[in-house]
C-alpha positions as CSV (number, residue, x, y, z in Angstrom):
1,X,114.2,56.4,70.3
2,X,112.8,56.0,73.5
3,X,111.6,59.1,75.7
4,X,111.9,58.7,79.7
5,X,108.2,59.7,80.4
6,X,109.8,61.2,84.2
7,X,112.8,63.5,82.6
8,X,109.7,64.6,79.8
9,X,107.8,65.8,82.7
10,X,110.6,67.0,84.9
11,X,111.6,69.3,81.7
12,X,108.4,70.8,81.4
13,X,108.0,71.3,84.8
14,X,111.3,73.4,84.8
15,X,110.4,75.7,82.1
16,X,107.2,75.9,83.1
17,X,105.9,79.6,84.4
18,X,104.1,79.7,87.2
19,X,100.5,81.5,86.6
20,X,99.1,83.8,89.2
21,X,97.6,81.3,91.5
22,X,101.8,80.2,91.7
23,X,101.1,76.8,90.2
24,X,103.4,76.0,87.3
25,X,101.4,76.0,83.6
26,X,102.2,74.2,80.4
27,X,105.1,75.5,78.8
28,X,104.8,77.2,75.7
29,X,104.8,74.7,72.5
30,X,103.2,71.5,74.8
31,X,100.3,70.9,72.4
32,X,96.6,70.6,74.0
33,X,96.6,66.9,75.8
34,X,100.1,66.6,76.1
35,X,101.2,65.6,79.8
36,X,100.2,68.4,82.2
37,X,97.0,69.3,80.3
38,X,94.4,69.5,82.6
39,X,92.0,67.8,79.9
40,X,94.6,65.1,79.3
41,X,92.7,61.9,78.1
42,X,94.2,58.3,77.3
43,X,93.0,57.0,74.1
44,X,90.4,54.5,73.5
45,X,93.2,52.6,71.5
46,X,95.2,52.7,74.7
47,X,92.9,52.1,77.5
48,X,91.1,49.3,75.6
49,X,94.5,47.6,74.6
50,X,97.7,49.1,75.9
51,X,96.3,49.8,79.4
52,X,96.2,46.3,80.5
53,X,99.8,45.5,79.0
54,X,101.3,48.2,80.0
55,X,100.2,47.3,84.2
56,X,100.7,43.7,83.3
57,X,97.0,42.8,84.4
58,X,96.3,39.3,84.8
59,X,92.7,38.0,83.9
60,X,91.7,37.6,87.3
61,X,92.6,41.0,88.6
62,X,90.4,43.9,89.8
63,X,91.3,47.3,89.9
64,X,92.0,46.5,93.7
65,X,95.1,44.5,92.7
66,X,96.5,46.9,90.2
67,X,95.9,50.1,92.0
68,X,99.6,49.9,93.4
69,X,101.1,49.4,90.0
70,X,99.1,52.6,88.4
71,X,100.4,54.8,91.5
72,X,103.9,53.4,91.5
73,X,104.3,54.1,87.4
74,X,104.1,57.7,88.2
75,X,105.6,57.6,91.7
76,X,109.1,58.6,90.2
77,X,107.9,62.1,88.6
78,X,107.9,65.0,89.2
79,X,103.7,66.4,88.6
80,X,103.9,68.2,85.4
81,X,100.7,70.5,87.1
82,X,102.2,71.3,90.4
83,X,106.2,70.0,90.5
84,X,105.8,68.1,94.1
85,X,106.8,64.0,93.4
86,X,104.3,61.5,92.1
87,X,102.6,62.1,88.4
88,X,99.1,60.9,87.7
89,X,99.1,57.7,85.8
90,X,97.0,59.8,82.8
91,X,100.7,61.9,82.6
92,X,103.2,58.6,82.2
93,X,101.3,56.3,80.8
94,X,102.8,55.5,77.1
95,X,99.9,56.7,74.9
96,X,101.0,57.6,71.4
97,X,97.6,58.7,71.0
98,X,96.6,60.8,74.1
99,X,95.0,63.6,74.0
100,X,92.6,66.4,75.1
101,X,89.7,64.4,76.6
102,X,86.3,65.7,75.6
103,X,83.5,64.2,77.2
């Protein structure tokens, strides 16, 4: 089954508490790395492979030409880190493997 990346975010947003600063936190049970982590990291895996797919990059492309398309993937969400519209790309992006980045 496949999981609409925006209504996974918008859920966590809504049953997120908000922390003393008044920004919203990871709900309870949303494992380290999982979208709204602060320390989310795409996988090797993914940025090596899926990363190029997933924006449809052509070979002659620079980041220049795909910078719309990684803004526009998120542009739908809701921010799982601070609710206002437009999620960071490292939030949508379909990484099986994402996780808590460590260096």
């Amino acid at each position: 089954e496949e999981v609409d990346v925006c209504e996974f975010l918008d859920s966590i947003f809504r049953q997120a508490p908000r922390d003393q600063m008044g920004l919203p936190a990871a709900r309870s049970g949303v494992g380290a790395g999982a979208p709204g982590d602060l320390n989310r990291g795409l996988s090797f895996k993914f940025i090596a492979q899926g990363l190029l797919l997933d924006l449809e990059v052509a070979t002659a492309e620079t980041p220049r030409d795909i910078e719309p398309r990684i803004r526009q993937r998120g542009e739908s969400c809701l921010c799982p880190r601070d609710g206002q519209p437009g999620a960071a790309y490292v939030d949508v992006a379909p990484d099986a493997d994402a996780g808590r980045a460590t260096h």
